[in-house]
C-alpha positions as a Markdown table, in Angstrom:
| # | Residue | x | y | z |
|---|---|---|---|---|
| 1 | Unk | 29.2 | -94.4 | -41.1 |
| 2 | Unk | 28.0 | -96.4 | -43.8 |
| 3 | Unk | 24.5 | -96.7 | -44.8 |
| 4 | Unk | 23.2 | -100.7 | -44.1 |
| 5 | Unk | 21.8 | -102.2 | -47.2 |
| 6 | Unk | 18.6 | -104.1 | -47.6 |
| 7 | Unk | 17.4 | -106.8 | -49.5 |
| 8 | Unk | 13.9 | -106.3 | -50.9 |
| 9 | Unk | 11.3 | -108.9 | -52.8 |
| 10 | Unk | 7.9 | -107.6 | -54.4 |
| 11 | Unk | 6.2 | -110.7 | -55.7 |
| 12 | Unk | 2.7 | -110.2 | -58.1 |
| 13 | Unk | 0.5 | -113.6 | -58.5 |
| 14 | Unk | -2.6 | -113.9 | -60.1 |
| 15 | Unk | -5.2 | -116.8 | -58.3 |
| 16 | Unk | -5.9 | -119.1 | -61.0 |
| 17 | Unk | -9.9 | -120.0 | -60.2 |
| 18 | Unk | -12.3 | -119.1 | -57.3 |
| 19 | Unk | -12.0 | -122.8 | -56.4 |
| 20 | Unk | -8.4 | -122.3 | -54.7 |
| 21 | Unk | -8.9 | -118.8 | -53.2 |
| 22 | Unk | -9.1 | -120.2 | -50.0 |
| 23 | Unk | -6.5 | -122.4 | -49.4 |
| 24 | Unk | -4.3 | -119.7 | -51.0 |
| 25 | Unk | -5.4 | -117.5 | -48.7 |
| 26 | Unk | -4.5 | -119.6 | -45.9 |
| 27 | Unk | -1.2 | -120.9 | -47.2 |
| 28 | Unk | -0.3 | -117.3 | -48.0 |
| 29 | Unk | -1.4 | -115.9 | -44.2 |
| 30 | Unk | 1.1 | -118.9 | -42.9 |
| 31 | Unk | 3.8 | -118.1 | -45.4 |
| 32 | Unk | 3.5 | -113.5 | -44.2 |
| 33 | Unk | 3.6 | -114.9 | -40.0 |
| 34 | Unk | 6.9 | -116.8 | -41.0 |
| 35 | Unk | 8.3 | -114.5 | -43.1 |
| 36 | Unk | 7.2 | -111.7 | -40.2 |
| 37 | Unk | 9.0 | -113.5 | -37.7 |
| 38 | Unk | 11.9 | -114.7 | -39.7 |
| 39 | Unk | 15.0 | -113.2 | -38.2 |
| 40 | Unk | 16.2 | -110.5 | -40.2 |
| 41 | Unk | 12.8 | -109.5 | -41.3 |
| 42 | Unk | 12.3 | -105.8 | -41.5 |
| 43 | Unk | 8.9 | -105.2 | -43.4 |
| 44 | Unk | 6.0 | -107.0 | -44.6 |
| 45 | Unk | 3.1 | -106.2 | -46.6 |
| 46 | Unk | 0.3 | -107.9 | -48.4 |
| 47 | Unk | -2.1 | -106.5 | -51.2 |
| 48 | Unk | -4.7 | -107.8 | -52.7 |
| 49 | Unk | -6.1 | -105.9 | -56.1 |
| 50 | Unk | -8.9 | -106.4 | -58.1 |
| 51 | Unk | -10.7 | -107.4 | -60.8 |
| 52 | Unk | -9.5 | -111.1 | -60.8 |
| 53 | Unk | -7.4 | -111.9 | -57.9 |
| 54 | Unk | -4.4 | -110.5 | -58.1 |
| 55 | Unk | -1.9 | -110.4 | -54.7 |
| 56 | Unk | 1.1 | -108.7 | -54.0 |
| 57 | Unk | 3.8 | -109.0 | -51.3 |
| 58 | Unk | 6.4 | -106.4 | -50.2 |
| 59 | Unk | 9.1 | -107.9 | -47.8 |
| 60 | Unk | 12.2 | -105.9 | -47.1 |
| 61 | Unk | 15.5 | -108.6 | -44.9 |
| 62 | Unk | 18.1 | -107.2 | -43.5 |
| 63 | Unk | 20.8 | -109.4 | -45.8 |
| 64 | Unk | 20.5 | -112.5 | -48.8 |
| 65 | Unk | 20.7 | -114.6 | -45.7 |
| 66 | Unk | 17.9 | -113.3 | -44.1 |
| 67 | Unk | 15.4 | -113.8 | -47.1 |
| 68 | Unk | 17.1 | -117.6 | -48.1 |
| 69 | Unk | 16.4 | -118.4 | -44.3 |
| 70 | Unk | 12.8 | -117.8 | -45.0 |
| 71 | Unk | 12.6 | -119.2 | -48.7 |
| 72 | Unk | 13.8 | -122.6 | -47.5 |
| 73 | Unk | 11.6 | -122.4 | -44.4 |
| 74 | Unk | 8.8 | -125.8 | -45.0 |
| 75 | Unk | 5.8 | -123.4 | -45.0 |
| 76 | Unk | 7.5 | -121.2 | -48.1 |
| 77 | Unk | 8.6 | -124.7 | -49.3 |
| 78 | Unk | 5.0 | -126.1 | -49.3 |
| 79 | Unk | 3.4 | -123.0 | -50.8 |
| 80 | Unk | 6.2 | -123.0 | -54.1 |
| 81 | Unk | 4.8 | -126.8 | -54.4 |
| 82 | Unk | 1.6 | -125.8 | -54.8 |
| 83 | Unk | 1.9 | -122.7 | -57.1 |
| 84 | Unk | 1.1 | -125.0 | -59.7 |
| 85 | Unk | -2.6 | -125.6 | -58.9 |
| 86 | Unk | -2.9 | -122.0 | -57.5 |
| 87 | Unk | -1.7 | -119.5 | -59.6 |
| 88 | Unk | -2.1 | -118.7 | -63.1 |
| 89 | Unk | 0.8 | -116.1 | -63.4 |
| 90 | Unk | 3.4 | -114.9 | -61.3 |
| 91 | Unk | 6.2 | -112.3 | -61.6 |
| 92 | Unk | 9.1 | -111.5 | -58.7 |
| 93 | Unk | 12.0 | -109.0 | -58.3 |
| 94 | Unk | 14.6 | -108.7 | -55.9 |
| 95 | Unk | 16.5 | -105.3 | -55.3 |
| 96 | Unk | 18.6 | -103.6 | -53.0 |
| 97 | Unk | 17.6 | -100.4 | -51.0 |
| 98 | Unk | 19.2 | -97.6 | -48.5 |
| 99 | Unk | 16.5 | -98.3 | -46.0 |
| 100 | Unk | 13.3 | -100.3 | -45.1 |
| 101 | Unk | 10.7 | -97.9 | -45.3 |
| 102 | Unk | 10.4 | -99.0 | -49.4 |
| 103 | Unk | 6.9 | -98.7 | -50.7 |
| 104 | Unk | 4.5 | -99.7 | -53.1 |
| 105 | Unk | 4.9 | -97.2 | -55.8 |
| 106 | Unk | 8.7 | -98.0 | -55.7 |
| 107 | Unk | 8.0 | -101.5 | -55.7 |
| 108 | Unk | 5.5 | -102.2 | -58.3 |
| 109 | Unk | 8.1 | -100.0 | -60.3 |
| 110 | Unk | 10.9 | -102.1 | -59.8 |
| 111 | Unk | 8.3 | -105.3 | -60.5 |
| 112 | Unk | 7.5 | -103.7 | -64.2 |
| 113 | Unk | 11.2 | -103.3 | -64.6 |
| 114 | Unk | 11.9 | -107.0 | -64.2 |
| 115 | Unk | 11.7 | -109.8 | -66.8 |
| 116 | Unk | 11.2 | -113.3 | -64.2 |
| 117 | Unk | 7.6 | -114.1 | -64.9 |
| 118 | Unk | 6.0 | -117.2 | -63.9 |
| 119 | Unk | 3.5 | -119.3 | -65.9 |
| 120 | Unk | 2.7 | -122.8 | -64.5 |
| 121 | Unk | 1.8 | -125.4 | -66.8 |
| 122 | Unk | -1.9 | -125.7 | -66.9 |
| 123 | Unk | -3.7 | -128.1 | -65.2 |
| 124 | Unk | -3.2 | -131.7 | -66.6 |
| 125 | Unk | -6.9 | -132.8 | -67.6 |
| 126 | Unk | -7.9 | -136.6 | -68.1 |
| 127 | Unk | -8.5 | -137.4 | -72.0 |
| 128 | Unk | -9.9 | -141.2 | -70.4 |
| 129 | Unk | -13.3 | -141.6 | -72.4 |
């Protein structure tokens, strides 16, 4: 019998000011209940790290289907919108794995291992006098 393959995202996003913690917070608690009950979705974790906020997710789908359901859901939608005006920096790997039971040590690894990092443009200030 053949072992099923998964599709696995780790995602690592730095908060960009104090000022938007909260509504990250809550767009990022919306975005883990419809990834959690996305069909297809076999693990789900969140962790949040210190000294400046940093957060990490962990989602393991059972195919590429699966995970595109859930990125073109509108709460996902919504919260790639506002990345802009909530994150300072952003890296994100997907890999394959033998089962769902993948970790945070393996992970992280895989996120050091991969070169998509994110850096919005920083906020656009008035220069009106």
């Amino acid at each position: 019998m053949e072992t099923p393959g998964y599709i696995c995202t780790v995602t690592r996003l730095r908060v960009r000011n104090p000022l938007v913690l909260p509504l990250f917070l809550f767009w990022s608690f919306r975005a883990a209940w419809v990834a959690w009950r996305t069909p297809g979705n076999r693990r789900m974790r969140l962790l949040g790290l210190p000294p400046f906020p940093v957060f990490l997710t962990l989602t393991v789908w059972d195919s590429r289907e699966a995970l595109n359901a859930f990125v073109r859901s509108p709460t996902h939608r919504y919260c790639m919108q506002k990345m802009q005006d909530w994150a300072a920096r952003g890296s994100f790997v997907t890999f394959t794995a033998e089962t769902r039971r993948v970790g945070w040590v393996r992970g992280i690894r895989k996120l050091g291992e991969s070169a998509s990092v994110w850096t919005p443009p920083a906020p656009q200030r008035s220069t009106a006098a």
